[in-house]
N, C-alpha and C positions, 0 to 999 in steps of 0.2 A: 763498405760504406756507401760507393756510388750507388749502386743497386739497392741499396735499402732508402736515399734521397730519390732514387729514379720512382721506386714504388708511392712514395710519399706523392712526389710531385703530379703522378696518374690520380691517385686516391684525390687529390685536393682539384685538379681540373674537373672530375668527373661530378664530386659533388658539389660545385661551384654552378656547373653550367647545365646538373639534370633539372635543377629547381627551373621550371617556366619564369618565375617570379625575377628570379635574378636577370635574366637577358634583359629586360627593357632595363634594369638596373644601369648594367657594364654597358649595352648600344646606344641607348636612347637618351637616358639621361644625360648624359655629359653634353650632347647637340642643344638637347632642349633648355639646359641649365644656361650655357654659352649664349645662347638666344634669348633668352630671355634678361637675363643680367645686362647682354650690350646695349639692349634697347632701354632698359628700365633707369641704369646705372649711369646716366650721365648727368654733366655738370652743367654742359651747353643751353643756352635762354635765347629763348626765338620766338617769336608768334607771341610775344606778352601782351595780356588783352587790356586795352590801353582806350579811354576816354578822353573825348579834345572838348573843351571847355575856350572857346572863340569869342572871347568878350570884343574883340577888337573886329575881328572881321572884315578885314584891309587883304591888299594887294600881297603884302607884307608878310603876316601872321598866316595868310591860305598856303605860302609857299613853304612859311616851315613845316606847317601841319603837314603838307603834302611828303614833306622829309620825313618824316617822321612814320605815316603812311605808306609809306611805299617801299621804306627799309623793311628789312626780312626779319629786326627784329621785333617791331614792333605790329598790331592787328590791331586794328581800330574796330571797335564792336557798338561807339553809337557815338553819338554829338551830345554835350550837356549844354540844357538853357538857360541854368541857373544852378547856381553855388548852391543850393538845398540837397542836390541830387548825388554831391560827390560824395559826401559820407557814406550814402544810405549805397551806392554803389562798391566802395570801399568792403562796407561793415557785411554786408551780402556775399564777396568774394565776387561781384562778377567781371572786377577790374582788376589789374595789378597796378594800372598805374592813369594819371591822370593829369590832364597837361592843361596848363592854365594861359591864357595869353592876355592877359588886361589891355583896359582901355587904353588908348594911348603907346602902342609900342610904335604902329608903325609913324608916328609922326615923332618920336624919340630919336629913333634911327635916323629920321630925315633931320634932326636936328644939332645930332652927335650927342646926344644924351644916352646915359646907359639904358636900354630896351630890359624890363625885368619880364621873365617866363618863369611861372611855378612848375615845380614836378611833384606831383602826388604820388607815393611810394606804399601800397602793402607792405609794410613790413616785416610778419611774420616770419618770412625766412630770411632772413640777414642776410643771407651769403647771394638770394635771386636780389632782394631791393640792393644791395652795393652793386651787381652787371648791370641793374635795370636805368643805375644813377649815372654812372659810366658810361652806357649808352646816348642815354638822353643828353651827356656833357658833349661826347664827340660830336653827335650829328647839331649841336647848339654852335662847337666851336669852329665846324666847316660850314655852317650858314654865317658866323660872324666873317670869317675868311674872305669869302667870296663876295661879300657885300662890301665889303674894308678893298680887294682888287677892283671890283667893277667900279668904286666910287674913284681909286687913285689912279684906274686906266690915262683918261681923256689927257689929264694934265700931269699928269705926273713928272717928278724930277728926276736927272741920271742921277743914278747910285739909289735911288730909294724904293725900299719891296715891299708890296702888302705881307711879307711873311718872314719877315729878318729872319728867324731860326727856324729853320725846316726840322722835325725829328724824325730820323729814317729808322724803322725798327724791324727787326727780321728774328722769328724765333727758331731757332734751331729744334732738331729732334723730329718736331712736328709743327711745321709748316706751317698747317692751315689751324692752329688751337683747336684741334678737334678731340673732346675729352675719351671718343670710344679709344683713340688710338693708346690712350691712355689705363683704358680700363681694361679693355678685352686681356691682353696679358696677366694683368691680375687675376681674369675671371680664368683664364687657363690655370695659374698657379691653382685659386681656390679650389676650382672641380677636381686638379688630381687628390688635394690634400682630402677631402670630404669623401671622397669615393673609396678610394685605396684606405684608408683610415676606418669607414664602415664597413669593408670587408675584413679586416684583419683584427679591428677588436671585437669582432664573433666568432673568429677560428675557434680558439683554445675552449670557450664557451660552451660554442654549438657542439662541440665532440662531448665536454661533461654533460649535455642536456639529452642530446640524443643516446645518451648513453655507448659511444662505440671509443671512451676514453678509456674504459676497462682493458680494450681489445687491443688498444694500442699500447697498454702497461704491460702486458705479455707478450710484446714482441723483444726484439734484441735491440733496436733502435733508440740512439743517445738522446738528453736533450738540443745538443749542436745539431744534430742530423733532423730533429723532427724541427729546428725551427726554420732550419734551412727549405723545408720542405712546405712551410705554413709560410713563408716572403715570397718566393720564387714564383709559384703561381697568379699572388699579386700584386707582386711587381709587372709581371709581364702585362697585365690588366690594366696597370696604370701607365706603362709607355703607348699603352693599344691607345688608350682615352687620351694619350697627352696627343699624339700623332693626331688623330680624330680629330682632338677640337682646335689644335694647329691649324688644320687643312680648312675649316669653316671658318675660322676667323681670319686667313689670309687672304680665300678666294671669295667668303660674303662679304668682310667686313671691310675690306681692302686695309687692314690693316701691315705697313712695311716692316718687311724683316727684313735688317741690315747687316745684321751676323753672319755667326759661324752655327750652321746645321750641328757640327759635332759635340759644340764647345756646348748648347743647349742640350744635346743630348747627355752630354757627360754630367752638366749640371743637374739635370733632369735625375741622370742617376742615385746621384749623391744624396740628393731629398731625397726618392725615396727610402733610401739606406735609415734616414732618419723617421719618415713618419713610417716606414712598415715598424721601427722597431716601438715607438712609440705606442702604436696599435696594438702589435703584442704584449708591451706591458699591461697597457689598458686588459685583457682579455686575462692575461694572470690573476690579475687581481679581482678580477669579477667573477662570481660564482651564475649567474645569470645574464642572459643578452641584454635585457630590461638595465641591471647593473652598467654593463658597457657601455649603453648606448650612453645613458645619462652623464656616465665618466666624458662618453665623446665629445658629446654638448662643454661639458665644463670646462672641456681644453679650444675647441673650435672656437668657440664665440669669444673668449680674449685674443686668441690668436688673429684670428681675423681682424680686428676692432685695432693691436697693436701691431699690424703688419706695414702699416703706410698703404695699406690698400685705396680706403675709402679716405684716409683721413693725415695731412703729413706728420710723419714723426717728427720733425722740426718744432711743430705748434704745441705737442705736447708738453704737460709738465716734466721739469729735468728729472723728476724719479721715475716717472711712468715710462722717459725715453731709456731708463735705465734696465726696465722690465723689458722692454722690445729686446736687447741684445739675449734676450733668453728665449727667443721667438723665431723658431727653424725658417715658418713662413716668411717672416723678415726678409732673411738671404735669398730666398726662391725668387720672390719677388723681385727682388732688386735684379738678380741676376738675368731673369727671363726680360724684364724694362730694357735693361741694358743692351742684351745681345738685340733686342727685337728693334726700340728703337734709335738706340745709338749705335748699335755695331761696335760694340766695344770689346776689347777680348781678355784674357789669362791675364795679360798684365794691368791689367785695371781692377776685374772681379776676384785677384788670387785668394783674397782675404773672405769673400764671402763661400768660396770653395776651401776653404781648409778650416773654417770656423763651423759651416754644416758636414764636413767629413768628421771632425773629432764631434762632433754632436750624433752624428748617425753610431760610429762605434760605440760609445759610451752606452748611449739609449739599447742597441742591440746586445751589446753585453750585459749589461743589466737585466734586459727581457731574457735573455738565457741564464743567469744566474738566480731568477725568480723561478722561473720553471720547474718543475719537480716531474718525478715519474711516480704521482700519488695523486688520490682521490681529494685528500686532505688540502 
């Protein structure tokens, strides 16, 4: 039996890595996929290009503007001289946001009357105009701040603060809210699942297309033995590319790993136990690679979309969070989040390691009990 998995396992390296085509597959891609996802995939808003509209033009209204300017989130890209210009700025895209300061603020302030400031908001992506209002509220409510202290400096009475409730706020996990620290680990889960998943539902395929399936129904070799010998090789493929893009994402991206090395290894293991077998399902069932690939599409793209990758499972509707629990990547995810950025260990994640082991079994057993030793 070893001997006949030993043959198996030569046979599937050999024609894995004689194809030229596949090496940039298994090297190149997983760095370039990695790279390209952390930069493209984030949530973080900076540089919003932002028009100041200075009807007032005081001592007053220059210094907020200048706040405003000079934060990292905001990029001033012109001065408006009139209210005509803000739509046509708007409706064009070449602003996301637009600051209004009417007549009359700074002699408001000097008189303790409310100072009104508009904010003009692109709206089309909801989720940038809600950071972009956000912004614009803190940097409004530390220029009220400090104008409300320098005014109660001179005379001020004991016990009285320009700031009775301070809110001190510290986010755990990650520090500085920086969404790659957030993404990159997912973008690890996703490239092992797409890689390792592309090579294994064309095994069974590629041998009835090439014709050397014949060759291999006249041998002595079981169907447990040949599937053992169709994982094996890529699995090993898939710890190479999980190592791989570990190493780019900790030392480019400085993303903190807080864990346990082994505890992600073992997890690591266990997924693939479930998406190799998935693969070979997919490859049973398909008489053609063209067939496979399609199958791969129709399972990747929900997976991905209900994994809490891009998007929380919290927000979804309560049936669709009920499809996630059928979602391998689910657990990956979560698992790979956890050790990376909490450091969390066995006693925390045990559920999502024993909910993807009996999901890995199931799936492999199944791909073996599809298997035949026929053309049919």
């Amino acid at each position: 039996m070893l001997e006949r998995i030993r043959r198996m396992l030569i046979k599937e390296f050999i024609q894995v890595f004689r194809d030229p085509r596949m090496r940039p597959v298994i090297f190149a891609m997983p760095v370039i996929q990695l790279l390209v996802f952390s930069f493209a995939v984030t949530t973080d808003v900076e540089n919003i290009a932002t028009a100041i509209y200075d009807e007032d033009r005081t001592v007053a209204s220059r210094e907020l503007v200048s706040r405003f300017v000079n934060s990292r989130y905001f990029s001033e890209t012109g001065v408006i001289d009139s209210a005509d210009e803000i739509r046509a700025l708007l409706d064009e895209g070449q602003v996301q946001a637009v600051f209004r300061l009417p007549h009359g603020f700074e002699s408001a302030l000097l008189t303790g009357d409310t100072a009104p400031v508009q904010v003009l908001v692109d709206g089309t992506n909801s989720n940038t105009a809600s950071v972009v209002l956000s912004y614009g509220q803190e940097i409004i409510r530390r220029y009220t701040l400090d104008r409300l202290q320098q005014e109660l400096t001179p005379g001020r009475r004991p016990g009285i603060t320009a700031e009775p409730v301070r809110l001190e706020v510290r986010a755990w996990f990650n520090e500085n809210l920086e969404s790659r620290n957030f993404f990159v680990p997912g973008v690890i889960a996703l490239i092992v699942t797409i890689l390792v998943m592309i090579l294994t539902s064309m095994a069974i395929v590629r041998e009835k297309e090439v014709g050397t399936m014949e060759q291999i129904l006249v041998t002595p070799i079981r169907p447990l033995e040949f599937i053992i010998g169709k994982t094996i090789p890529f699995a090993a493929i898939g710890f190479f590319d999980m190592f791989l893009v570990l190493t780019v994402g900790i030392l480019a991206f400085r993303i903190p790993f807080r864990g346990s090395f082994l505890l992600l290894v073992a997890g690591t293991a266990i997924y693939l136990l479930t998406i190799l077998g998935l693969g070979l399902f997919i490859s049973t069932i398909s008489r053609t690679q063209q067939q496979a690939m399609l199958s791969l599409f129709f399972f990747i793209l929900p997976a991905v979309l209900l994994s809490g990758f891009m998007f929380p499972i919290a927000n979804m509707p309560v049936v669709v969070q009920w499809l996630t629990w059928a979602n391998p990547l689910r657990y990956y995810i979560e698992i790979i989040r956890g050790i990376f950025l909490k450091g969390v260990g066995l006693e925390i994640l045990w559920l999502q390691f024993v909910i993807l082991a009996g999901m890995g079994v199931a799936v492999l057993g199944l791909s073996a009990g599809r298997f035949r030793k026929t053309l049919v």
